[in-house]
N, C-alpha and C positions, 0 to 999 in steps of 0.2 A: 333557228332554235336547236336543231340537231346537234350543231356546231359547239354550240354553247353549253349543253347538257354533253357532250363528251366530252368537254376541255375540262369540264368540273369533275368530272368523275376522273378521269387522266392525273389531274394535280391530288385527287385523293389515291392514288396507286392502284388504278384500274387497266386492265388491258383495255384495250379497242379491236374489236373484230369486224371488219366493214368487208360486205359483202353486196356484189349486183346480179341482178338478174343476164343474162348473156339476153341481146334481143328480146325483154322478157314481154312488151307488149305485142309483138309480133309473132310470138313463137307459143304461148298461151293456147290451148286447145280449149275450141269454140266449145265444145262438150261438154267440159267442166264449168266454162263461165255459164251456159245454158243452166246446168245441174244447180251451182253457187245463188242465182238468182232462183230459180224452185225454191232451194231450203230458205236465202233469205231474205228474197224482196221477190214474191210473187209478184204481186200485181205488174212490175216491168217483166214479166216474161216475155210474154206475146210481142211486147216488142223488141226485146235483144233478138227472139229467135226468128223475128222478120228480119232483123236488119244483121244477124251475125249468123246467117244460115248462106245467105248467096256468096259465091262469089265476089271478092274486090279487089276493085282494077284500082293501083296504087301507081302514082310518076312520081320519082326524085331525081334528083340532079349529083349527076356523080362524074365528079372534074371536070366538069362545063356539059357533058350531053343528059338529057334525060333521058331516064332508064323507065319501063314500065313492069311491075310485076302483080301476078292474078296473086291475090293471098287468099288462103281457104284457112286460114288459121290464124289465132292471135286475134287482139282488139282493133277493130276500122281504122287508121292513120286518119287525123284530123275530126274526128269522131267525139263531141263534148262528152260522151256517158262515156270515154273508153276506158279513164282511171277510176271510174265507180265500177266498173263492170272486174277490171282488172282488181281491184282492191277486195272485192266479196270471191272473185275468184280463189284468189291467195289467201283470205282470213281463216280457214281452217288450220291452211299450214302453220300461218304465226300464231293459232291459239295452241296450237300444239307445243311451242316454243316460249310460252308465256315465262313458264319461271328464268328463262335466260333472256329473251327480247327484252330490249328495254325500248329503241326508236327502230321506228319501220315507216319507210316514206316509198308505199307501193313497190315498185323492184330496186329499192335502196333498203338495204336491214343494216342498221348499227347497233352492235351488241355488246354493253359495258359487263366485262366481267372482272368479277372481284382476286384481288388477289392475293396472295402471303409472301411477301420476300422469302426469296430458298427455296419455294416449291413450284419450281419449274414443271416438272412432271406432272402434276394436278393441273396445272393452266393447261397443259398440252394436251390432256385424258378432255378438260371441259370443254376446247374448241373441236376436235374431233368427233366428239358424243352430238356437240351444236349441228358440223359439219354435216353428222348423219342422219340427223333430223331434218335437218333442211333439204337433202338430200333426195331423204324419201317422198318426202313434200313435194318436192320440186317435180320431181321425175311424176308424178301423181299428175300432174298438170302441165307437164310438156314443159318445165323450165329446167335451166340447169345456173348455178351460182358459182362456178367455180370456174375463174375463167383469170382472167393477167390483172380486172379491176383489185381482186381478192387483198386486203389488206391485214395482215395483225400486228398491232403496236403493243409493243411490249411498253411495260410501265415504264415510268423514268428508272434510269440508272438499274434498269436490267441488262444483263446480255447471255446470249444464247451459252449456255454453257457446251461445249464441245465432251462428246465423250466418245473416246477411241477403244 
């Protein structure tokens, strides 16, 4: 659906701003997903903050040997509630973001912005401004977005104008 709602907005002369979480369900502080469930689904307290308070002992495989690590942060690996837990965590930050968010798929944000042919410097003032929002958000909850996945497509038949 993502895909599809940005390729419409793209063919109407929209930027795309695609942005990931780095590590974001492992790098999430337990604190905030604790706090996120308070303000918006009590009644799972009691149990994220049994089950995202201990310690977890994590194994993957990395170039054939398994590797173990203790995580004391971030959402449980293998964990059914860890994209509900991760998603109420992050929901302040994208309501914050509301008038520019358009799709947000947990530590995937796709941001359709509108644009004017010729006003290169307005597109580049509204992803910066986005940039900083997210930012602060981010940093609030132990994530960071701004990492090699970071994407911005310029409309059709833009190019970066060079100024020397």
């Amino acid at each position: 659906m993502i895909a599809h709602v940005a390729s419409a907005c793209y063919s109407q002369g929209f930027a795309i701003l695609k942005l990931d979480a780095s590590n974001g369900f492992q790098e999430i502080k337990r604190a905030q997903l604790h706090d996120a469930m308070r303000r918006w689904c009590r009644s799972l307290l009691i149990l994220f903050k049994r089950y995202y308070t201990k310690v977890a002992t994590c194994f993957f495989e990395l170039n054939g040997d398994v590797r173990m690590i203790q995580a004391t942060e971030g959402a449980r690996i293998g964990c059914k509630m860890s994209s509900f837990g991760f998603a109420l965590t992050v929901h302040d930050m994208y309501e914050a973001l509301r008038v520019y968010l358009n799709v947000c798929e947990t530590d995937d944000v796709v941001i359709m912005i509108k644009t004017t042919p010729g006003e290169d410097k307005q597109l580049y003032q509204r992803v910066n401004e986005i940039c900083d929002l997210i930012a602060k958000g981010a940093e609030r909850v132990g994530l960071t977005f701004f990492n090699d996945k970071a994407q911005l497509l310029l409309p059709k038949d833009w190019a970066p104008r060079l100024v020397l």
